[in-house]
N, C-alpha and C positions, 0 to 999 in steps of 0.2 A: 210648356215643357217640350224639348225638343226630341225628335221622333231618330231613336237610335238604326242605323244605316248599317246594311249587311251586303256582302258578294252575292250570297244566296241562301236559301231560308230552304230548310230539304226538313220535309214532312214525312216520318216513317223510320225507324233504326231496325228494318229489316236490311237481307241482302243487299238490295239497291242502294237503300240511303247510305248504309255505311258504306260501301264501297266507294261511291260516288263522294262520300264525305272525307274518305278515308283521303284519295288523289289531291281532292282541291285544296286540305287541312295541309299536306308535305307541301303543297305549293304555293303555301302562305296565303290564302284566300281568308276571309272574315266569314264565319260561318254561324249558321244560328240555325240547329236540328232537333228538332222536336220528337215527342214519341206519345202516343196515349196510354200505352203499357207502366205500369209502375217501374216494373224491372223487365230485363231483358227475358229472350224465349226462355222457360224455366224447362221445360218439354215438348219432345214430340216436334211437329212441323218441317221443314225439308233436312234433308239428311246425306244427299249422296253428291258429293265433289267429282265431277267427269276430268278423265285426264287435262283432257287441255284446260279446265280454270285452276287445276292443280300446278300447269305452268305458271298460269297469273300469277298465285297464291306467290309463288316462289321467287318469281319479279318482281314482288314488292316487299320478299324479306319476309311473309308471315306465313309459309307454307312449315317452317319449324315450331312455330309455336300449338298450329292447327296438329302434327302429327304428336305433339306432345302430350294431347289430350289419348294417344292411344288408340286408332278409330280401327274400325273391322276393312281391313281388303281385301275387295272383289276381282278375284283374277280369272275365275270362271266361271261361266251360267249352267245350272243343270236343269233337264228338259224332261220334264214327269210328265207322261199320260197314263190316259187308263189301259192297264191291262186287261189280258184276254178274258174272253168267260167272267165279266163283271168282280174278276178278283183286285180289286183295290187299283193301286197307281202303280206305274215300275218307272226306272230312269230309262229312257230314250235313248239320254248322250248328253255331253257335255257343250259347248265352246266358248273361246275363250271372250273377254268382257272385252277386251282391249286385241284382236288378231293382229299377228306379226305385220302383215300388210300394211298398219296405220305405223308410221316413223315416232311414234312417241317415249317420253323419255319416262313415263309411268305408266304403264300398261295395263292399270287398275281404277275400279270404282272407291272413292275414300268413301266411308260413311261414319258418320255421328253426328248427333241433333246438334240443329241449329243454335240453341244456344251457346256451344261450346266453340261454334263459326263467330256467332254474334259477340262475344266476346274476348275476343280476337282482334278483331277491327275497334272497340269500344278501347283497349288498352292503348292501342296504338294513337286514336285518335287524342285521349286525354295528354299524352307525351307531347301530341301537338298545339295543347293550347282548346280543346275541343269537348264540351260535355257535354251530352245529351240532356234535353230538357225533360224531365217526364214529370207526371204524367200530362201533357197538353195537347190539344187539337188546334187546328185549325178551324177558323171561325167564319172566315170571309177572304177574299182577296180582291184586287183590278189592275188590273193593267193603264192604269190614269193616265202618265206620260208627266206626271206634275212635275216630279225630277226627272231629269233626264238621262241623267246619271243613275239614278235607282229608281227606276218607274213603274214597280211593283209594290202597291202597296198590301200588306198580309196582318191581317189581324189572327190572333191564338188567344185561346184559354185558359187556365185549368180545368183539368175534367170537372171538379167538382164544382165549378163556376164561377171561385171565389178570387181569381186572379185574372185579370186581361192583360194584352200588350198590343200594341201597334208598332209596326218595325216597317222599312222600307228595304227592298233588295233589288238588286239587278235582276236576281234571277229566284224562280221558286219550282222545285222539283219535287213531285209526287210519287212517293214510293209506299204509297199507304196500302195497296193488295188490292184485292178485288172490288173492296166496298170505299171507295175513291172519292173523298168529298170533290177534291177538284177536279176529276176526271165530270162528276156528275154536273159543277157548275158550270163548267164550260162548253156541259150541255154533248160531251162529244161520245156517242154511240158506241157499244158492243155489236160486231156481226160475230154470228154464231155460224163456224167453219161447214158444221156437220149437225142437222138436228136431233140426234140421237143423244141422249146424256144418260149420265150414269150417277149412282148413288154409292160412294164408299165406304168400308166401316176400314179405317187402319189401328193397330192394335201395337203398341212397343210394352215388351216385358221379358223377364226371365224366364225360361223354360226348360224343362224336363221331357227328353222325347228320345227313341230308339232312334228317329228318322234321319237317315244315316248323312246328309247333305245338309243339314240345321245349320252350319256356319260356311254357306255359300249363298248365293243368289240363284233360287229357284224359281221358274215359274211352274207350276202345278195345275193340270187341267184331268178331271176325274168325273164322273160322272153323278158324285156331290155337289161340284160346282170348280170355279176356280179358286187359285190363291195362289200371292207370290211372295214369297220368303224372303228377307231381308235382312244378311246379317249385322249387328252395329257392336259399337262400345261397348264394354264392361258386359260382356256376357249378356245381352242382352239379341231379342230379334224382334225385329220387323215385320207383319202379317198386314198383307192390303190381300181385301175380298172383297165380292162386289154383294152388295145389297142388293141393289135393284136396277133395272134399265126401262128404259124408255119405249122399250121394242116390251115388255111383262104387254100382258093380258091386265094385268093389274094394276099400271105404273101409276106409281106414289112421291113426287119428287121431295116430296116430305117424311117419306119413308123412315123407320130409324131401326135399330136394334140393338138390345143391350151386349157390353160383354160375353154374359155366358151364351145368348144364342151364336154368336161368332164364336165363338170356344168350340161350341158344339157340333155347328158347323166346319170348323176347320179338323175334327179331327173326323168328319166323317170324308172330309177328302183325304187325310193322312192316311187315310186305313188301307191297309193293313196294318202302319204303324200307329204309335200309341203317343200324346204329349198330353203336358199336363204345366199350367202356369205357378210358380212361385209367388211371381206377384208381374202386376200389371201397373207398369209407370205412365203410360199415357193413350187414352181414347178416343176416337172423335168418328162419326158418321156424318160424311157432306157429298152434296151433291156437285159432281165435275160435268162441264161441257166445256166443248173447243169455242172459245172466242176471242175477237181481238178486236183490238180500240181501232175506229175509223180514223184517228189522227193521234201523235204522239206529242203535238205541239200544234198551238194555233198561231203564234208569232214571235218564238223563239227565244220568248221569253219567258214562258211557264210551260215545266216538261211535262212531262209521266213517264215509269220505267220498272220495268217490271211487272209484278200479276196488276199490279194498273192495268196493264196495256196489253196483256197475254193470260188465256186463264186454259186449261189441259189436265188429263190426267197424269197424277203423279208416278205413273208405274217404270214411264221412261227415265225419272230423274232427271230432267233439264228443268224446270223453275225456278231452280237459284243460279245454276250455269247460267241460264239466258238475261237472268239479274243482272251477272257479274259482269257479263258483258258488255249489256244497257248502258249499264255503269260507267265502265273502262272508257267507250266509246263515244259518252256525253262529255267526262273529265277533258281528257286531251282537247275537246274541242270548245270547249269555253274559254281553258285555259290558253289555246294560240290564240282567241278573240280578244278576251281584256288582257293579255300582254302585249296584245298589237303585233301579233306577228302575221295573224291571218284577218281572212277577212268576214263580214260578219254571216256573209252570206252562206259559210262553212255548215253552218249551225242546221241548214236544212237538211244537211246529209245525215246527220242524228233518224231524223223517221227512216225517209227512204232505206238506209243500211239497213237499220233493225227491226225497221216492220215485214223487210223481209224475209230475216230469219225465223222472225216468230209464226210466218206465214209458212214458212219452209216445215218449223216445227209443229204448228196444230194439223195440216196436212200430211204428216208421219204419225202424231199421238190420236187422231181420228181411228187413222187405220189399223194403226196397233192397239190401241183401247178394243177395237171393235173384232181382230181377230182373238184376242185373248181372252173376251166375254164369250165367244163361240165357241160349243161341245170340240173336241177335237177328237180325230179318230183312232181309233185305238188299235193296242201294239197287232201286227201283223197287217194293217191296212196302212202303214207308210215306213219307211227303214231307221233305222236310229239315225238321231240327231248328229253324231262325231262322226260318222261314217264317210268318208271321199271314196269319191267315186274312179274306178279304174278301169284305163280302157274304154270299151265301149257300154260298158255299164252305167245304168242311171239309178240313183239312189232319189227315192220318192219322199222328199217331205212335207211334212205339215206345214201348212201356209203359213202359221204363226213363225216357226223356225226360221225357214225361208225370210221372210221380212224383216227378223231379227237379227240374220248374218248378214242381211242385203244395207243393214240400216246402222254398221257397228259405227262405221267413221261419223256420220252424224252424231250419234248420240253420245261419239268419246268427244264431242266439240272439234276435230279439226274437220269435220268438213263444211264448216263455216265458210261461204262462199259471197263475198260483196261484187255488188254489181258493177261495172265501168262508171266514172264519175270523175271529178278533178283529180283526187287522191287515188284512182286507181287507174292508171294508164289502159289506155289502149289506140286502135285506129284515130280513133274519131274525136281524141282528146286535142286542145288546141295546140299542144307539143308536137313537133310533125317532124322533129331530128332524121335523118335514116339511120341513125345509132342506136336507137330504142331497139331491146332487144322481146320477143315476143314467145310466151309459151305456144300462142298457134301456128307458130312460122317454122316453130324446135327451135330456136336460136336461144332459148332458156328452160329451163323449169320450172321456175318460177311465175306465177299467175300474179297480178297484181288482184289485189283484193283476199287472198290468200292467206295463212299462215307460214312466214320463213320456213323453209326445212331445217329441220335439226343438225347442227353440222359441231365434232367433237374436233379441236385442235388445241394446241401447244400454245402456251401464250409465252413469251418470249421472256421478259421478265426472270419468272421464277422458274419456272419449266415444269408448271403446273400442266395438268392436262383440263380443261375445261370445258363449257358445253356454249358456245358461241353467241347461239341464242339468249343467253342469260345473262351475258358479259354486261354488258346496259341495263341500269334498273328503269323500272316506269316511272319516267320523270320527266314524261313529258316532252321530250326531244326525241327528234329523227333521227335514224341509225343510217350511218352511212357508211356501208361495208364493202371496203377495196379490196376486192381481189385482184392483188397485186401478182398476180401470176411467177416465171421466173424472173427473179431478179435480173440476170443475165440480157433477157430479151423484153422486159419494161419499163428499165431506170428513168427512159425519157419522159416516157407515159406519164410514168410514177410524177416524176419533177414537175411534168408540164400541169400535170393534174391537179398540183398544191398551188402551184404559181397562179392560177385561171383559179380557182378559190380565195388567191389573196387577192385579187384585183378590183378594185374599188367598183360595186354594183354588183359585185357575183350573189347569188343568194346567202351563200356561205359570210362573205364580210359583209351584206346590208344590215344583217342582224348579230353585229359583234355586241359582246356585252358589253353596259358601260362602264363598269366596276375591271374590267380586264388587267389592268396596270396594277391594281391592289389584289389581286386572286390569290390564296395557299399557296406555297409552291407544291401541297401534296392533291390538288385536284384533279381527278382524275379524268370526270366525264365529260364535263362542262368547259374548258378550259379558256375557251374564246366567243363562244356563243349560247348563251341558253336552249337552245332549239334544235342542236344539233350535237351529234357525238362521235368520231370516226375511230372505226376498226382499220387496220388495216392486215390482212393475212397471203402468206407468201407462200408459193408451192417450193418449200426449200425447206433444210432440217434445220431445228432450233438452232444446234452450235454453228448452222453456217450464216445466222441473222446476226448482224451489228446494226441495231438500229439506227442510231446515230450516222455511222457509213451509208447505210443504204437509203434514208429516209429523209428528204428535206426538211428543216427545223417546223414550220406549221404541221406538219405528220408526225417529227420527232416527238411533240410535246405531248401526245396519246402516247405515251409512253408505254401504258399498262393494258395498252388495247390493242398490240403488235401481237402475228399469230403467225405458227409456224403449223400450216398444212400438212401434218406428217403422220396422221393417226388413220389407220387401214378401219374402212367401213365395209359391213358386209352385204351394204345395200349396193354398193360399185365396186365391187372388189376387186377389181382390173386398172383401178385410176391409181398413179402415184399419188394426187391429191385431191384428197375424198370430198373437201369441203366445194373447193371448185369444178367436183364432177356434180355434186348433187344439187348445186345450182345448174348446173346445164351451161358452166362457163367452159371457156378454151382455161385448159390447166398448162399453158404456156403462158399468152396473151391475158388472162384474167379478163377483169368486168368491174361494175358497181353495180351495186344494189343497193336502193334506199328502201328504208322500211318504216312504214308509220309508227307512233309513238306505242301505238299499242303490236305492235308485233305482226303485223300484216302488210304484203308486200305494196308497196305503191310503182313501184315501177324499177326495171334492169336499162345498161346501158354500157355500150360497148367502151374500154378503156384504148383511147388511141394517143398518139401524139399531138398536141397543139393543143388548141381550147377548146374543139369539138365536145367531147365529154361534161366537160361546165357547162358550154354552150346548154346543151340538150337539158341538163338540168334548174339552168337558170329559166329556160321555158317553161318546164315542167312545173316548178317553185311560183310562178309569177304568175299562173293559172287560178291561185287563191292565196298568194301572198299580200300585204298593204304597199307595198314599194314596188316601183317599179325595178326590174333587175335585166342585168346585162346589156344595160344599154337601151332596151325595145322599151315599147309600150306592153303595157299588164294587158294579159293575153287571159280571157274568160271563155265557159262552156256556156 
């Protein structure tokens, strides 16, 4: 009997798998996804969407579906300590979830259980040919090498024993959470960040309470203890309290406690106020510490992603963010390997990126687990939390607070920060152009490794107004965004820049599609190459863009991705064109920017006359592209 052959075999229909399954299913990959669960999350489990995966969510078209379930936003935090003379809790202050300072385009936490996320992704995936297996495990795997083509062999289950298979895949990714069969076979170790751990009880239900902030996100510190408030869907709230720590006279890491003692509990820190439950939809007491996997991958051939690979307290709301992530940033990169666009050795930057954000992240939820478990001082021994300070006056706060406003851009997701690497220019990258433009130099704003800036302009087209960022779905191609400055003083630029793109070995034509000649005529994104997608936007007003006149035919055909720079931002309020101040481009001269498939800069570069500009990019490109391009030898880190 022959041994049926997969892309990849993805273990887990949490955050990760689906996500992960979600990407590679739209890009026609052969999938085979398992679950041990009968049915999807029914209750309870992670809950809160941070702005920036709410961007995600929307790049790939299912941020409507998620807000159709109706979920609670979080727009601001309120800050409860204990009042004076042992009289109950009072608010502090307020601030806000999401401060003006971060550029985001949702300035709020979403919340609602996970399963209403989880099936989400589960629709979409079936649309694509795609059905989760349940209820099955994983049973075994190896990395044999017997095919060479799919050298992964994976044996599965059913839970109840009464069904096997034997599959083979290229790839097998573990998205199973903490208790990781394959994490465990492969033998690859948890280090524990911080050795302090904690015991949680979190509580989702309906409630009855005077307490006047019940549909915000509170933390509450009183001298019952702590607790922090979580608002969700359908009338409902969220209570995480801590059971027990590490640091007790008594620690129990097995600790437990029913309901009503959390009940009873929580209303002796509400007190002065009164609550009282309806009913209680979902319980659980577990035990959290910071750890994370020694390796996310031993030969790039079997992953892990997700609470695999990162385990924290849930108070901050990143575990499924940092999922999503995982996710995003594994897809695009399998996907340029077996398309043959990149090379395989891409696949190593999967750890390196993301184990350093989750190392970024257990060294944030350490110290914020740890200052939110600790008494906090009460009202008159530090100033309200909303308070700024004027002059030469200092407004004294709690250290909790303090960590809290110091830590917002992390925890809304953009301050996602990737280190230098092939895909993230810098000095010491094999591209050595003097045309590269550098956030350290100020010749941009742009960081490679970064999140694009949010930039609002005119698409020409319809004379829709649009949010730039978004114009490109996640599909896997490189965004390649011309800021074509004035027309007046770039036509050549502009010209020369298409022509050194059309030129046999440019990066641009090494990977034409080969279906090109038979394309839609209504394609919009893809139109000559899979891999790549170009904007082009002009510091000029809609009526005065002809594209056609202005635009050599290889430019002309992004028809729907021409952009008239003309929408007043109040982050530059002094630029004629906002888009090209907020890059940090010349708003005459323009620039390019390329941007990785998932939305993070890879590198800027100055737009000049001749083939300089290609030049710089076909270096750039050929640093982990399969072809050699422009002519050189394939230039490696």
């Amino acid at each position: 009997m022959s041994i049926e052959r997969y892309d990849i075999v993805i273990v887990g229909a949490g955050p990760v798998g689906l996500l992960l399954s979600t990407c590679l299913a739209r890009w026609g990959y052969k999938i085979k996804h398992i679950d041990m669960r009968p049915v999807p999350t029914v209750t309870g489990r992670a809950d809160g969407i941070q702005p920036r995966s709410l961007d995600l969510l929307r790049n790939m078209g299912l941020k409507r579906a998620i807000m159709a379930n109706e979920p609670a936003k979080v727009y601001e935090v309120a800050f409860w300590d204990p009042a004076e003379n042992s009289k109950g809790i009072h608010r502090t202050g307020t601030w806000a979830s999401c401060p003006k300072f971060i550029d985001a385009r949702y300035p709020f936490t979403t919340l609602l259980h996970q399963g209403l996320i989880e099936r989400v992704f589960i629709s979409d995936l079936e649309q694509n040919g795609v059905k989760i297996q349940r209820p099955w495990r994983i049973t075994g795997f190896s990395s044999d090498g017997v095919d060479k083509h799919h050298p992964v062999e994976v044996s599965i289950a059913h839970v109840d024993g009464d069904k096997e298979e034997t599959i083979r895949a290229k790839y097998l990714f573990s998205g199973e959470g903490a208790r990781s069969f394959v994490r465990e076979q492969l033998k690859v170790g948890i280090t524990h960040k911080d050795p302090i751990a904690h015991v949680w009880g979190v509580m989702d239900g309906v409630v009855r309470t005077n307490f006047p902030d019940i549909k915000m996100k509170c933390t509450i510190h009183s001298d019952a203890g702590s607790i922090m408030v979580i608002p969700r869907e359908a009338n409902m709230v969220r209570l995480y309290i801590q059971v027990a720590s590490s640091t007790d006279a008594d620690w129990d890491p097995r600790k437990t406690a029913t309901t009503d003692q959390v009940q009873a509990t929580a209303k002796k820190i509400l007190a002065p106020y009164w609550i009282e439950w309806d009913r209680v939809e979902w319980y659980s007491v577990y035990p959290i510490g910071q750890g994370i996997a020694d390796r996310y991958t031993l030969d790039e051939r079997v992953f892990m992603g997700g609470d695999c690979c990162h385990t924290h307290s849930p108070k901050a709301g990143q575990g499924m963010n940092t999922a999503f992530l995982d996710a995003q940033n594994l897809a695009w990169k399998i996907h340029h390997v077996e398309s043959g666009f990149a090379d395989r050795s891409i696949l190593k930057s999967y750890e390196s990126e993301r184990k350093l954000i989750a190392e970024n992240l257990l060294n944030f939820d350490a110290q914020y687990a740890k200052l939110f478990s600790q008494r906090q001082p009460s009202a008159g021994e530090v100033g309200p939390a909303s308070k700024h300070p004027t002059g030469d006056e200092k407004v004294d706060e709690n250290e909790f607070i303090k960590m809290f406003k110091a830590s917002c851009e992390f925890t809304s997701g953009y301050g996602v920060a990737y280190n230098e690497n092939i895909f993230n220019w810098s000095d010491s990258h094999p591209a050595k152009s003097p045309l590269f433009l550098s956030e350290k130099a100020g010749s941009t704003t742009q960081r490679p490794g970064r999140i694009l800036s949010p930039a609002t302009v005119t698409r020409v087209a319809d004379a829709n107004v649009v949010h730039l960022e978004q114009e490109i779905p996640l599909n896997g191609s490189y965004r390649i965004y011309l800021f074509a400055g004035k027309p007046s003083m770039t036509k050549k630029a502009v010209d020369d820049f298409a022509t050194n793109l059309n030129k046999k070995g440019s990066f641009f034509s090494s990977y034409t599609r080969p279906d090109v000649s038979q394309l839609d005529y209504h394609e919009q994104h893809n139109p000559h190459s899979l891999f790549f997608t170009i904007n082009t936007i002009f510091n000029a007003h809609r009526p005065d863009i002809e594209v056609r006149a202005l635009l050599p035919e290889l430019l002309a055909r992004y028809f729907d991705h021409v952009y008239a720079d003309d929408i007043w931002d109040q982050r530059v309020p002094n630029a004629k064109a906002a888009a090209h101040a907020k890059m940090g481009l010349s708003e005459d001269e323009g620039g390019v920017v390329i941007v990785r498939p998932d939305g993070y800069v890879g590198c800027a570069v100055k737009l000049v006359e001749g083939s300089g500009t290609v030049d710089a990019l076909n270096d750039y490109f050929a640093s982990f592209c399969t072809k050699s391009l422009g002519g050189g030898e394939r230039a490696q880190l």
